[in-house]
KEVEX-877740 format. One record per atom (N, C-alpha, C): residue in three letters; x, y, z. Coordinates in steps of 0.02 Angstrom, whole numbers, plus 50000, padded with zeros to 5 digits. Atoms other than C-alpha are relative to their C-alpha. Example, Ala and Ser with C-alpha at 12.3 -4.5 7.8 and 13.67 -1.06 7.14 Angstrom:
<recs>
ALA500454994150000/ALA506154977550390/ALA500455006050000/SER499584994149997/SER506844994750357/SER499615005550037/
</recs>
This chain:
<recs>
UNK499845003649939/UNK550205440951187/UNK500635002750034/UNK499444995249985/UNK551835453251212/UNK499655000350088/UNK499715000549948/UNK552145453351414/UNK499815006250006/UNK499924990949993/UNK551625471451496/UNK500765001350032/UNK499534999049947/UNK553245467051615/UNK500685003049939/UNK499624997250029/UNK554775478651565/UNK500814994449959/UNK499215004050046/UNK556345470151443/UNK500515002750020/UNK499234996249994/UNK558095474451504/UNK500424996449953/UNK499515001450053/UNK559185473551368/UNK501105000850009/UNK499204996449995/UNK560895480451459/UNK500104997050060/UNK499784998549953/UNK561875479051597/UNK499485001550070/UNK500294995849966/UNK561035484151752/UNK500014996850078/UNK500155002149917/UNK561325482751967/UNK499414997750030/UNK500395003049970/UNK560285472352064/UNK499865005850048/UNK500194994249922/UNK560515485152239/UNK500325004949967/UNK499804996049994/UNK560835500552258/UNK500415003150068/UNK499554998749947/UNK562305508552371/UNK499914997850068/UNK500175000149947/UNK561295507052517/UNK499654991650004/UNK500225006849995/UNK560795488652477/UNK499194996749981/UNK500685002249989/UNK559085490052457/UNK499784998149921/UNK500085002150080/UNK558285485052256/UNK499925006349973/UNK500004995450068/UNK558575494952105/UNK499415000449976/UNK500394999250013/UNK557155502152058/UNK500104995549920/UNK499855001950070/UNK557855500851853/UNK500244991750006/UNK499925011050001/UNK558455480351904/UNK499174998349978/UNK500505000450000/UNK556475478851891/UNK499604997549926/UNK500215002550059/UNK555975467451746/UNK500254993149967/UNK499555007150008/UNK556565452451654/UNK500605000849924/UNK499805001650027/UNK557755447451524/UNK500394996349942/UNK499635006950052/UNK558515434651372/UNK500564996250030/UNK499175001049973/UNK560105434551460/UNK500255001450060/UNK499724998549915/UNK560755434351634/UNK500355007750005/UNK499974996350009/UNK561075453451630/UNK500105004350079/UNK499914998249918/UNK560895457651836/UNK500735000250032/UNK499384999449958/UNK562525461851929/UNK499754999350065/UNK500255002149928/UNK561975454452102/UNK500235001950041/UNK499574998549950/UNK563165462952219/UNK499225002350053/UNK500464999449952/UNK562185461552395/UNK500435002950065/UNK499554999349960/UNK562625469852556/UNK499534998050060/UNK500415002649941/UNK562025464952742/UNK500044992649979/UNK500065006849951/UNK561735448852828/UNK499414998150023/UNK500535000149947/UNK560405439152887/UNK499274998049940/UNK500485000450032/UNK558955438652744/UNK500314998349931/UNK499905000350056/UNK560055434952598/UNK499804991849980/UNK499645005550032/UNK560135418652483/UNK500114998649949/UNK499505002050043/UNK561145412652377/UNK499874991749971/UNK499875008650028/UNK560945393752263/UNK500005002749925/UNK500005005450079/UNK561225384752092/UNK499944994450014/UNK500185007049994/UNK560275372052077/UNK499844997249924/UNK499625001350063/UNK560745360751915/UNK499514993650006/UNK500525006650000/UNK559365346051857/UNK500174997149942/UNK499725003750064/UNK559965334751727/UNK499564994050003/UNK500565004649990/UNK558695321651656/UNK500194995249920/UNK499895003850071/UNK558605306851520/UNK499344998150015/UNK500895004250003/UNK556995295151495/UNK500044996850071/UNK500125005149969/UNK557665283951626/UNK500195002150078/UNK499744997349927/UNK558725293851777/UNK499975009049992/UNK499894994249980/UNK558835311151833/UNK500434999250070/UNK499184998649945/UNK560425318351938/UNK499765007450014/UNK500104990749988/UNK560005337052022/UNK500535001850075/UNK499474996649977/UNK561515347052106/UNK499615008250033/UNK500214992649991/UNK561255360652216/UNK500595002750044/UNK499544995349927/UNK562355373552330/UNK499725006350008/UNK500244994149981/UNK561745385852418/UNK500135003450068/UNK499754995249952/UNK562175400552536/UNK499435003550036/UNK500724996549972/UNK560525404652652/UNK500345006450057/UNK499684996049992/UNK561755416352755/UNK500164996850080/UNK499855004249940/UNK561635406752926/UNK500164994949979/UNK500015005950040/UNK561825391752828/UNK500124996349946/UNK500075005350096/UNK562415381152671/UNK499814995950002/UNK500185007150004/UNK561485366752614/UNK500164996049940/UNK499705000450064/UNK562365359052473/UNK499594990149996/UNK500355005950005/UNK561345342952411/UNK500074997649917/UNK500145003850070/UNK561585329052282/UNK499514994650012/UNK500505004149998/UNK559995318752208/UNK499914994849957/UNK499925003750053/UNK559965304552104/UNK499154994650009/UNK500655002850017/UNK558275296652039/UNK500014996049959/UNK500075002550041/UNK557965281051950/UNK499434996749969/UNK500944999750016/UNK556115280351858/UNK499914991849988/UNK500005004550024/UNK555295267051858/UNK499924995450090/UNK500235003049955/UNK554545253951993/UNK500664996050017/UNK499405002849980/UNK555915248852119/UNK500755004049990/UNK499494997350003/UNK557165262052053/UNK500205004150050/UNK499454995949958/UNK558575269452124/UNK499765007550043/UNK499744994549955/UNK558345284252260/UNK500375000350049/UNK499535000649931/UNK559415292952371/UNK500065007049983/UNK499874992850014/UNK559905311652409/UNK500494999250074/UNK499464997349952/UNK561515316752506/UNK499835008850025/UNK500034992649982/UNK561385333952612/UNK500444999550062/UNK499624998649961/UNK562735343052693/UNK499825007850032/UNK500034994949966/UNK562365354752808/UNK500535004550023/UNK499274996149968/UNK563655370052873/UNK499995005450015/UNK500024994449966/UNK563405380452994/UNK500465007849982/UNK500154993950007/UNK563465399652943/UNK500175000249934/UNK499985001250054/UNK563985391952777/UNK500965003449985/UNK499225001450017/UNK565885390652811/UNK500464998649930/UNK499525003450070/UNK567105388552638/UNK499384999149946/UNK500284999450037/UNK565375392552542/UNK499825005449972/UNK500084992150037/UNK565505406452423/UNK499724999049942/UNK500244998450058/UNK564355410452273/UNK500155005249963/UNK499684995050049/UNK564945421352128/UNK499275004750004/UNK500644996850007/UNK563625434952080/UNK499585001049945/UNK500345001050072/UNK563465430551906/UNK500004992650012/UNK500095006849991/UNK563045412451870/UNK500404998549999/UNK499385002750003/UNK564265402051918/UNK500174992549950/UNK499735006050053/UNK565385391651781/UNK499645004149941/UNK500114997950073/UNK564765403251650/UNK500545003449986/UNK499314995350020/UNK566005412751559/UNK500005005450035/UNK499984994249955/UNK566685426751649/UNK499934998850080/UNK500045000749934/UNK566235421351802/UNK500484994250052/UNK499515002149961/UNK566805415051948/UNK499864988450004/UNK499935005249998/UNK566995393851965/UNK499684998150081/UNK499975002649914/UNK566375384052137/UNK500124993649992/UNK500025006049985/UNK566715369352217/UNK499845001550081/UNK500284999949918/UNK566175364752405/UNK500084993349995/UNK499955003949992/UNK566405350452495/UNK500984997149988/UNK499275003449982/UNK568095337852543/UNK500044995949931/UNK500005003750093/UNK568715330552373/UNK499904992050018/UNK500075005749994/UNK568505313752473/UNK499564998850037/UNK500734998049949/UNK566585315852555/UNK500104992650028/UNK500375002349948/UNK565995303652709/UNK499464999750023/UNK500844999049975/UNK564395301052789/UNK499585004649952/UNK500594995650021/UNK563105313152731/UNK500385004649963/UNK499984995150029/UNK564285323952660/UNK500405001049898/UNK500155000950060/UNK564615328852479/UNK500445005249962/UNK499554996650036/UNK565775337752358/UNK499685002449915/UNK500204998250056/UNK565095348052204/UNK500335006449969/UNK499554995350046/UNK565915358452063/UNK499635001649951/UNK500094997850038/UNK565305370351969/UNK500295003349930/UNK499514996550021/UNK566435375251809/UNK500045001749943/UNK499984999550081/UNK566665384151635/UNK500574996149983/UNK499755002650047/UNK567265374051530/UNK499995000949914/UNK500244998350108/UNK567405381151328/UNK499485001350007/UNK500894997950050/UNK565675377251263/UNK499664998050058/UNK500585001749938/UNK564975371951436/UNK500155001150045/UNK499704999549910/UNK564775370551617/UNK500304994650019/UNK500035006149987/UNK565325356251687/UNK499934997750084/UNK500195002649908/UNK564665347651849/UNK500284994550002/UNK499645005249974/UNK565395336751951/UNK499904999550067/UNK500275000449909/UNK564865329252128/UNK500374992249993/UNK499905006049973/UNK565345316252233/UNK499594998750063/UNK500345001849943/UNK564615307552371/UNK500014993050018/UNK500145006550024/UNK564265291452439/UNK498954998350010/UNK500715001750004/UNK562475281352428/UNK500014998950089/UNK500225002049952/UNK561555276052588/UNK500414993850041/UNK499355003949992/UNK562535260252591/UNK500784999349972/UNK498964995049989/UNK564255269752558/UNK500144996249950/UNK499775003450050/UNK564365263652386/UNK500085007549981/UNK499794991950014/UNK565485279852303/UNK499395001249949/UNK500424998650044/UNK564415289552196/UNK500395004949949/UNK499404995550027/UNK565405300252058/UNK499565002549929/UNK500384995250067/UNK564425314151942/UNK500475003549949/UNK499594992550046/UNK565325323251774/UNK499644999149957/UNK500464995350056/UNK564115331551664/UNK500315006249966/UNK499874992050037/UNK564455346051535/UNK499474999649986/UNK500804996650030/UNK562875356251494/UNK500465004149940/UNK499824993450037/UNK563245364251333/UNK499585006550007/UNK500464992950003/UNK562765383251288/UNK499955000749909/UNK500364997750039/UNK561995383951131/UNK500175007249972/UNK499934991350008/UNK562435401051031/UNK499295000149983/UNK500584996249991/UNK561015411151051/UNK499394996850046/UNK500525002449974/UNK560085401051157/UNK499815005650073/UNK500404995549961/UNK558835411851265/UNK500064996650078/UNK500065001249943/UNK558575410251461/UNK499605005350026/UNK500594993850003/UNK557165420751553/UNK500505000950095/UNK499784995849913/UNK558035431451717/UNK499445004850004/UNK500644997749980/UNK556625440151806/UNK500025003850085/UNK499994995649917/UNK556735452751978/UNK499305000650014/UNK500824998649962/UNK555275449552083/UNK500105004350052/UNK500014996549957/UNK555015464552201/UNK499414999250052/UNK500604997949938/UNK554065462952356/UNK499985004550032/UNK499784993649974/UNK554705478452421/UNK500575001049997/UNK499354999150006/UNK556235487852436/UNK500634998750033/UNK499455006349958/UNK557085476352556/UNK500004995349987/UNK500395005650020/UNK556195461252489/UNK500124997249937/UNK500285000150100/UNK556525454752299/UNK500554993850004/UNK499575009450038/UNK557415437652219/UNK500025003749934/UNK499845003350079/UNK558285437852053/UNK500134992949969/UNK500145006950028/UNK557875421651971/UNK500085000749934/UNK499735001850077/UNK558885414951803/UNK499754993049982/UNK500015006050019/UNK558125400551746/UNK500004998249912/UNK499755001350052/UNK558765389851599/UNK499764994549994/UNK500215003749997/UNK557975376951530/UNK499944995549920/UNK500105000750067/UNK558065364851366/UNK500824998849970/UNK499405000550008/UNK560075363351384/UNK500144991649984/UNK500015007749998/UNK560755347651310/UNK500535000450057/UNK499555000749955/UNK561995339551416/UNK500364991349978/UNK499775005650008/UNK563045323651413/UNK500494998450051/UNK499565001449940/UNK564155313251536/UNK499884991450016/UNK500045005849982/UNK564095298551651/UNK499705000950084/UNK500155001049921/UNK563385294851855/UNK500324995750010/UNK499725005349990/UNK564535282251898/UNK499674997250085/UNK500155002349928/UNK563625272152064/UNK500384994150007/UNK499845003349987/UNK564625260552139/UNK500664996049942/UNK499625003050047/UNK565285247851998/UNK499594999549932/UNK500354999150063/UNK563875252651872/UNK499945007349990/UNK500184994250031/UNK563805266851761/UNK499655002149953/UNK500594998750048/UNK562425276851695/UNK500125004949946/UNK499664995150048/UNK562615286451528/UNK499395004950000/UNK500274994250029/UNK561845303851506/UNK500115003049945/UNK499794996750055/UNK561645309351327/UNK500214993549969/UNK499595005850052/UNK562465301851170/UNK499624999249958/UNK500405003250066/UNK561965290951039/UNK499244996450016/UNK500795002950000/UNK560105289151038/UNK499524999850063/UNK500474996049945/UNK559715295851208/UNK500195005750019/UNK499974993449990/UNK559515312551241/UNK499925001650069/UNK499844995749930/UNK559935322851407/UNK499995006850011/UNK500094993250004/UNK559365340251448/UNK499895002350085/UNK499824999349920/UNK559835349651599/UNK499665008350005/UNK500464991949985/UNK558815365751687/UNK500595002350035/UNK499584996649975/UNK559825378951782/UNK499205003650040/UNK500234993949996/UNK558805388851918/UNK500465002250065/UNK499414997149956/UNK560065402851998/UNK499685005650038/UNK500154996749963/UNK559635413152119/UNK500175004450063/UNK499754996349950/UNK559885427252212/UNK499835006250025/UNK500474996349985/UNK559025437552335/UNK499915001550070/UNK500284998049935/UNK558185444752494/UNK499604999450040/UNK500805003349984/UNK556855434252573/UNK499625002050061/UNK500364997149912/UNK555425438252699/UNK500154992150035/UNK499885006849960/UNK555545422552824/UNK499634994849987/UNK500595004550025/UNK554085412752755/UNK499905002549939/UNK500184996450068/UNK553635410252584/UNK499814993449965/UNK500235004650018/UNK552605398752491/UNK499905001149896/UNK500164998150069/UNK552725393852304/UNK499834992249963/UNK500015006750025/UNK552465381352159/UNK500485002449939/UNK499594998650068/UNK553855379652022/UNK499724992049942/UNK500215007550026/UNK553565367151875/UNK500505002549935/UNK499504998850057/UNK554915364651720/UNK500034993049962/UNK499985006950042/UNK555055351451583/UNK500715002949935/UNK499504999150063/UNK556495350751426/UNK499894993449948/UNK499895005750023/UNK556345340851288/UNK499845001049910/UNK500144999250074/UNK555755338251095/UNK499384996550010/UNK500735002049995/UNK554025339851077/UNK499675003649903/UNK500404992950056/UNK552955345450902/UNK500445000949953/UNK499604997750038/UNK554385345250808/UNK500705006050017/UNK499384994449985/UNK555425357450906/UNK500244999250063/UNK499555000849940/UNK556515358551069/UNK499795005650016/UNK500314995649952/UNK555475364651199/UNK500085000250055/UNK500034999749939/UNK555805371651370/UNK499445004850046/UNK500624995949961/UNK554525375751498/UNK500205002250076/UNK499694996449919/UNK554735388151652/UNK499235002450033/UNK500574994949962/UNK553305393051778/UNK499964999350060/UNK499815000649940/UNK553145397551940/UNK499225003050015/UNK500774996949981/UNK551585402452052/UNK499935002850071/UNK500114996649936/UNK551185411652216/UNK500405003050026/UNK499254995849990/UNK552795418352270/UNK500155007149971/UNK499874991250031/UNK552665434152134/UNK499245000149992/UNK500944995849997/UNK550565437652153/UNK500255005550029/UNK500114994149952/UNK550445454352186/UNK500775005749992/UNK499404995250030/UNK552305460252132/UNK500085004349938/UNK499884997550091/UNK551915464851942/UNK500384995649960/UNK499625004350045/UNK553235450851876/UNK499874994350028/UNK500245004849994/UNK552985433551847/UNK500704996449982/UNK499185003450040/UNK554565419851796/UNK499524995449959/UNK500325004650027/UNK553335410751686/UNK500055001749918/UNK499634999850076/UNK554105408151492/UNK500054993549981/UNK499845006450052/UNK554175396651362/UNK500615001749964/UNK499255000550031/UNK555985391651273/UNK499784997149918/UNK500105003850045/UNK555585386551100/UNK500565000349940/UNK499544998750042/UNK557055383350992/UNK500505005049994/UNK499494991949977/UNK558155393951092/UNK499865006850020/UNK500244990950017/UNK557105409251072/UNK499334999250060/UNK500474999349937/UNK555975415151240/UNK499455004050016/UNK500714997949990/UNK554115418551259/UNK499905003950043/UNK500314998849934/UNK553905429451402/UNK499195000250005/UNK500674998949975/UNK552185426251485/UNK499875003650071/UNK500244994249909/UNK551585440351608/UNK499355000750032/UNK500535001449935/UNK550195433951685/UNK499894994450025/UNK499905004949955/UNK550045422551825/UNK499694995749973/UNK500635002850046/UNK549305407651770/UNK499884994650080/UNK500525003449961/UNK547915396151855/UNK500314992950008/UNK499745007049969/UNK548745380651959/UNK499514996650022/UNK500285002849951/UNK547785366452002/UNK500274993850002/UNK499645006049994/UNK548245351652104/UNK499904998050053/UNK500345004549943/UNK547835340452254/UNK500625001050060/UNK499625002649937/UNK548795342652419/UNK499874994450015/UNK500045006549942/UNK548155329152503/UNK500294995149951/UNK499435003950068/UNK548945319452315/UNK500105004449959/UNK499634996250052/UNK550085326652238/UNK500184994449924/UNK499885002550058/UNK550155312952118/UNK499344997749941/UNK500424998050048/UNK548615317052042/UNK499985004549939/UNK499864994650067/UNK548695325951886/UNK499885007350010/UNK500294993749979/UNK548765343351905/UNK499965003949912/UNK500094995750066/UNK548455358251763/UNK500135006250003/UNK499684995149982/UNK549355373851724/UNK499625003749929/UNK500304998150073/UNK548435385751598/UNK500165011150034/UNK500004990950029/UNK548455405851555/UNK499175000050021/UNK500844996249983/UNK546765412951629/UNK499635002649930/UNK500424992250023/UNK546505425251522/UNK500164998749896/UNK499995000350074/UNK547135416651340/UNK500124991749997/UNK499625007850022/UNK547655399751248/UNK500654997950000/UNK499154999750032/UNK549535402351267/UNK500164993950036/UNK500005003949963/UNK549585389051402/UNK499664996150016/UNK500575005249967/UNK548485373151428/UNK500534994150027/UNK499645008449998/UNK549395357851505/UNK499544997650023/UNK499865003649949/UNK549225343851617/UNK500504995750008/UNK499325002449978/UNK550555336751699/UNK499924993650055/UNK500085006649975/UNK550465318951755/UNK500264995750036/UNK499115002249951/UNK551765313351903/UNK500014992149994/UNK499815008649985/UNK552615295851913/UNK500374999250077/UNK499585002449922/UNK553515299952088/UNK500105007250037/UNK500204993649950/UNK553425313252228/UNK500634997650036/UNK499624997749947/UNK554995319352292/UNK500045001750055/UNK500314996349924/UNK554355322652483/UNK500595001550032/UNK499544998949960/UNK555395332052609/UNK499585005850053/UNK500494997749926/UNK554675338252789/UNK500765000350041/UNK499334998249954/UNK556235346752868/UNK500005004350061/UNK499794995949963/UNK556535354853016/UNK500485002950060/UNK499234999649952/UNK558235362453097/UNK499885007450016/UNK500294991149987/UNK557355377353185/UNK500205005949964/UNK500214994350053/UNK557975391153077/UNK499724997249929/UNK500285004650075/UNK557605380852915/UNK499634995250001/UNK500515005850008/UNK555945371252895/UNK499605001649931/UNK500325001350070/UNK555155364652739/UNK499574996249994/UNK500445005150033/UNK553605355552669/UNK500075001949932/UNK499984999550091/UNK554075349652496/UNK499664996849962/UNK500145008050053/UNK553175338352364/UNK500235001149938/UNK499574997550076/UNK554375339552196/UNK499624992349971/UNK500045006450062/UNK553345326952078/UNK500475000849936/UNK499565003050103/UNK554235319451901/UNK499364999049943/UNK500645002550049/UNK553185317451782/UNK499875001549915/UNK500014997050063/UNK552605321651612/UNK499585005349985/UNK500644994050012/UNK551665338351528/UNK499594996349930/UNK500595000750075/UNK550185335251372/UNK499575005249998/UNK500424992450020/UNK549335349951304/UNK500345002649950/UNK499704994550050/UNK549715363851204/UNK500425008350022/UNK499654992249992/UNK550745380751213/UNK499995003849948/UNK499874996050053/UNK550735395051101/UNK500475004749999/UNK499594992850001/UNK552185408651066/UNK499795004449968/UNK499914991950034/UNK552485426351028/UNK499765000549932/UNK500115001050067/UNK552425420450847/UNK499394998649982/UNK500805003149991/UNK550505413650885/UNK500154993849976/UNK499745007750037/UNK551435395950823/UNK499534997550086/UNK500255004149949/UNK550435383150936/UNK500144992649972/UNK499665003550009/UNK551375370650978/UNK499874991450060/UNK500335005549952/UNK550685351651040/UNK500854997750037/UNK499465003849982/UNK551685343151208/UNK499734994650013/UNK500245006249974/UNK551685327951218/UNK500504995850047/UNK499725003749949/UNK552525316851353/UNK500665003450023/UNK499294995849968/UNK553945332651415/UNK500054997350076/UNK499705003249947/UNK554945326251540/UNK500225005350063/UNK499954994349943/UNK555005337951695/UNK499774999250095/UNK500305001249925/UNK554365341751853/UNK499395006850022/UNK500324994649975/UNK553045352051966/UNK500125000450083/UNK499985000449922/UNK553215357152143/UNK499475004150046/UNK500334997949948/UNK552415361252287/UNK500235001150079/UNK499624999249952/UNK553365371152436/UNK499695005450034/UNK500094992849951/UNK553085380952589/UNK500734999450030/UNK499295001849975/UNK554825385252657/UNK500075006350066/UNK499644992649938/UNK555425396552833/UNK500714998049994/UNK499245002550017/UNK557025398652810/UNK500235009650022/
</recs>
């Protein structure tokens, strides 16, 4: 079940002098390994977007640099009939006082962010990305709908040796995304809303946070589906990564299993199905061509978002939900999930 797509084991540039993709960047990796330095204007972007989840809430952090544009957004979800939503987004024209590092940011070595007024207003929102020792640590502020403060601090630990799958999709040699996604991280902290506070992590509930970082060269339209879960399934601590339509036709896929730290690459696209007209129909994610992959994935709530601020328009549906099925690794270990806590999406984006 070995991956035909190439392993980079070293070091290695995203562009080359003239900006355009490294032929040798061309493959995936265990370890965030890409040096991202980008040059030009105009087609780049730039996010970290940070999903932290328990049984009962999920909190997801994003900032991002589209190059006309930052959209830096905090989301807070509370499962469960009648629970808590709300999502803050700050918009900022050409993406003023928003700089992204080129390695992930808040990992060691790298560079730290924050964005946003340390005392946000209306719609807008303050988030920090930062190494800390053994973790990252996030931190947002904002307020709710009815301007009750909202106040995020999470640490994600890092795990020694824990795996992560980075992956250069090439659509051509102007054209390509490097995508790091991490998935299966514990995490711990608090959401403080208003005058109640929610605990992430601890004694006897568990909290696991995804990472997907990104950074790249986009055509103006582009349609995909991502879907990710973290959790303890089978006896082991499993994270799931897959993505769909966006790399057809490139040779690389970002679709990997995390199992106990250690990372499956799967290199072939696998078979999505799922209901536009409901997205909260069960959909199913399987391997064509073997058994490495069977789910279904069963939503409890559809994130919708229908945006449009003429350069940037979006149709989104981000369901929650759970995966059931089976997965197999490298090792041929086949491994039952049962009720992983995650998500699947469904996006067309111009941007």
């Amino acid at each position: 079940m070995a991956t035909h797509e190439h392993e980079i084991t070293g070091p290695v540039d995203l562009c080359l002098p003239d900006g355009s993709l490294n032929p040798a960047a061309v493959g995936w990796s265990r370890t965030p390994l890409h040096r991202t330095g980008m040059r030009g204007w105009g087609r780049t972007k730039r996010w970290e977007y940070w999903c932290v989840t328990t049984p009962t809430h999920l909190v997801a952090l994003t900032v991002s640099d589209l190059d006309f544009m930052a959209l830096n957004t905090v989301y807070l979800l509370e499962f469960g009939p009648g629970g808590r939503e709300f999502e803050r987004s700050s918009v900022i024209p050409l993406g003023h006082g928003v700089r992204l590092p080129d390695a992930v940011a808040g990992a060691p070595g790298s560079e730290d962010v924050t964005v946003g007024p340390a005392r946000p207003t209306g719609n807008k929102v303050r988030v920090e990305i930062r190494d800390e020792n053994s973790g990252t640590r996030l931190r947002a502020r904002c307020l709710t709908p009815d301007r009750q403060p909202v106040e995020v601090s999470l640490l994600v630990s890092r795990p020694d040796g824990h795996e992560s799958l980075s992956v250069v999709v090439p659509w051509n040699g102007r054209r390509f995304q490097y995508t790091s996604k991490h998935t299966a991280l514990p995490a711990r902290g608090s959401v403080r809303i208003g005058g109640e506070t929610v605990e992430f992590g601890g004694e006897g509930s568990e909290s696991w946070a995804v990472l997907d970082h990104g950074r790249g060269r986009w055509p103006r339209t582009a349609d995909w589906n991502w879907g990710a879960a973290s959790g303890r399934t089978g006896g082991h601590t499993v994270g799931l990564q897959f993505g769909g339509r966006w790399t057809e036709g490139t040779g690389s896929t970002e679709n990997g299993l995390c199992v106990d730290g250690r990372v499956t690459k799967i290199g072939e696209e696998l078979d999505w199905r799922w209901s536009a007209a409901d997205p909260l129909a069960p959909w199913t994610l399987r391997t064509p061509s073997s058994d490495q992959v069977d789910l279904t994935f069963e939503p409890f709530h559809n994130r919708t978002a229908r945006t449009d601020l003429g350069l940037l328009a979006n149709r989104t549906d981000q369901c929650f939900g759970h995966y059931n099925g089976r997965i197999r690794t490298d090792d041929d270990e086949e491994i039952a999930v049962e009720q992983l806590l995650g998500w699947a999406e469904d996006v067309h984006m111009r941007w």
